[in-house]
N, C-alpha and C positions, 0 to 999 in steps of 0.2 A: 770705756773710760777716757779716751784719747777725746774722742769726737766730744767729751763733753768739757774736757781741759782747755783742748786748742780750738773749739767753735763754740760751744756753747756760754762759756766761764767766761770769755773776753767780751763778749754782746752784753754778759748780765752783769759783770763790772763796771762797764761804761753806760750803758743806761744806768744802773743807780749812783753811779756818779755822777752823772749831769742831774737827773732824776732831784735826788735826794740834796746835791749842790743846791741846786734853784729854790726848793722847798726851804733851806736853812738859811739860805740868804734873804730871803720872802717874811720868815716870820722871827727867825733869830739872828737877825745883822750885828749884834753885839757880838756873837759867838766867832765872827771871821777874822779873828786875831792867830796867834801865835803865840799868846799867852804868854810873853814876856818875861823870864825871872831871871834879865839882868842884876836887878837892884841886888838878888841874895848871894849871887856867887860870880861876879863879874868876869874873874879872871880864868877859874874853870872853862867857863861858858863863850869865852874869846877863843880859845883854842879849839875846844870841840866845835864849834859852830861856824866859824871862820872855814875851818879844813874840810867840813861836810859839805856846806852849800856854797862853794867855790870849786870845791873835786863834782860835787853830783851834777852841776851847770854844766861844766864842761863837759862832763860825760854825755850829758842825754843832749846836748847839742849836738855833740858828734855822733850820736844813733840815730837825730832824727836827721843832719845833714844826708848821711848815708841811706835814710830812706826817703825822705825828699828829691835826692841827685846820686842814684846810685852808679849812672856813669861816671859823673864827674869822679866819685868815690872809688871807684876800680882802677881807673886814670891814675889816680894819687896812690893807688896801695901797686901797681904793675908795676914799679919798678922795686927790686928786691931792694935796695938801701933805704929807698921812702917808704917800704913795710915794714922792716925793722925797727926803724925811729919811730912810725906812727906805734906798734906793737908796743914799745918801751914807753913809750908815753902814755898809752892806755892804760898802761900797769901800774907807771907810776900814780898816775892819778886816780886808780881806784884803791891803791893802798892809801892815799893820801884822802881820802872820803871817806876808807875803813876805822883810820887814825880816828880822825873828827868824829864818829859816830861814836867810837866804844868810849872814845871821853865823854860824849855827851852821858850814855849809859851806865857809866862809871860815876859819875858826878849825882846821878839820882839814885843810883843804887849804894852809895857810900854811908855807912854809918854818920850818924847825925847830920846829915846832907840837907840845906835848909831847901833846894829847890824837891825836894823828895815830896815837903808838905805840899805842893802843888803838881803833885803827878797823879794822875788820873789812869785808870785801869786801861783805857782806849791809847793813854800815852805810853804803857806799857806795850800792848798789842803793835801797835804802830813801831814803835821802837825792834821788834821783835823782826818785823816782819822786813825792815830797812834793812837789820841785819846780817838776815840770811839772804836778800837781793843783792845788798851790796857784796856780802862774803862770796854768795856764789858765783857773783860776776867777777871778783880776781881770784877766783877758782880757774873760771873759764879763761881769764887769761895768761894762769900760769900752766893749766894742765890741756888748753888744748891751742897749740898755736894756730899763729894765724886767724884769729878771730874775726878781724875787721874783715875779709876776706872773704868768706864763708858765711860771714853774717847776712853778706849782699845776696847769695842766693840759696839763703834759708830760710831767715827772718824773715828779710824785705820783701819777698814774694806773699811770705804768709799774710803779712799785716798787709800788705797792698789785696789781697782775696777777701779780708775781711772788709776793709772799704768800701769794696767793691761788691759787698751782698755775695760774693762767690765763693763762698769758705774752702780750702784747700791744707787739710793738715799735713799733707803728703811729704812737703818739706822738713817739716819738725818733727814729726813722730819719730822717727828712728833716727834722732840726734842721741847723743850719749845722755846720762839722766842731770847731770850737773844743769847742763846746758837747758834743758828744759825744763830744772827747777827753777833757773834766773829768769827765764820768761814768764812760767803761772807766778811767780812770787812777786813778777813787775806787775800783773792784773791783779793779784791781791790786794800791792800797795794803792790801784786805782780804785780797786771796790771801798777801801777805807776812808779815801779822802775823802767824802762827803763827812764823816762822823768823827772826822779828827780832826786837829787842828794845823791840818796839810792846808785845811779850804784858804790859808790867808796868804797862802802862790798866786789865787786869779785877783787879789784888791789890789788898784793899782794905787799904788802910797802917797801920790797927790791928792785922792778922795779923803785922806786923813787934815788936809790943810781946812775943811768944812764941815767936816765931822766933828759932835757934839764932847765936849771932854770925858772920858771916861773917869769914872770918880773912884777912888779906892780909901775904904772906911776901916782902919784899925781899930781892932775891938778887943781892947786892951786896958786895965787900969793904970794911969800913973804911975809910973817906978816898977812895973811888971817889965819880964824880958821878952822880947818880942818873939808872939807865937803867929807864923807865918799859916797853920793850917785854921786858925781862926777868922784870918780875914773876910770880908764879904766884899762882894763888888757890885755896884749899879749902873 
């Protein structure tokens, strides 16, 4: 089971990730949005959304600095004061991504919730699956210290084996289970983005200045109250 969590499940994540990316961008380029439902509950959706992908940026910038430059990153955690502050700041910032999530999931799950009409089974799943990445990664950073630490010669080795065509689980297999759920649940999240509406992180949002306008067709009689799961879009 190991060998097919930490070597086989990460190869077949990202092949259909890129895979199945390229495929939906090829034939459904309409589909690389993010599906926008400001217009129905703006101020829910400033909070939850603001705190999410302003905590999770941070976060995966400082995992991927750390495997990019793991000297440079030892350098910075060796001194005990600079590992404490970097520790308290991971924490903080992944309660602060936790925040932003559960509103988002609160806000769609709420009785007569107007963005509800436009949540889709796959925005369920996805939702799902952020959750328990996210929850588990300030698992990991309340219940085992020193993460950033430990992460440099656990992870970074692991994920530097699999770049490398040299698979080695040796480092993460007998990590505690928490911590190895944050890792398969991070492949999860990559096996999904092609089939959710994660795919609109690669559009770079100046191709939106030449791109053709999206039209949205209320389908609705005059003096009816607006029914948000009728909409159509072209």
């Amino acid at each position: 089971m190991n060998a097919f969590l930490f070597i086989a499940f990460p190869y077949v994540a990202v092949v259909l990730a890129i895979g199945v990316g390229i495929y939906r961008y090829a034939k459904k380029r309409y589909t690389f949005t993010s599906l926008s439902s400001e217009i129905m509950e703006n101020r829910k959706l400033f909070w939850g959304s603001t705190s999410f992908h302003y905590g999770i940026t941070l976060i995966l910038l400082a995992h991927l600095f750390a495997a990019l430059l793991p000297g440079l990153a030892g350098r910075l955690l060796g001194g005990e004061t600079r590992r404490m502050a970097l520790e308290l700041t991971g924490m903080a910032l992944g309660l602060y991504t936790l925040f932003g999530l559960i509103v988002l999931i609160v806000r769609r799950l709420a009785p007569k919730s107007l963005a509800q009409a436009v949540t889709s089974y796959m925005d369920g799943v996805l939702l799902f699956a952020l959750l328990v990445q996210v929850g588990s990664g300030v698992g990991v950073a309340v219940f085992n210290r020193w993460g950033g630490l430990w992460y440099l010669y656990t992870a970074v080795p692991w994920f530097r084996s699999l770049v490398t065509f040299q698979p080695d689980m040796s480092m993460v297999a007998g990590l505690p289970a928490l911590v190895r759920l944050h890792f398969i649940t991070g492949f999860v999240v990559i096996l999904l983005f092609p089939f959710s509406r994660l795919v609109h992180v690669v559009m770079l949002p100046i191709q939106y200045l030449w791109r053709p306008h999206q039209v949205v067709i209320w389908n609705r009689q005059p003096g009816e109250t607006a029914d948000y799961s009728r909409q159509t879009r072209r």
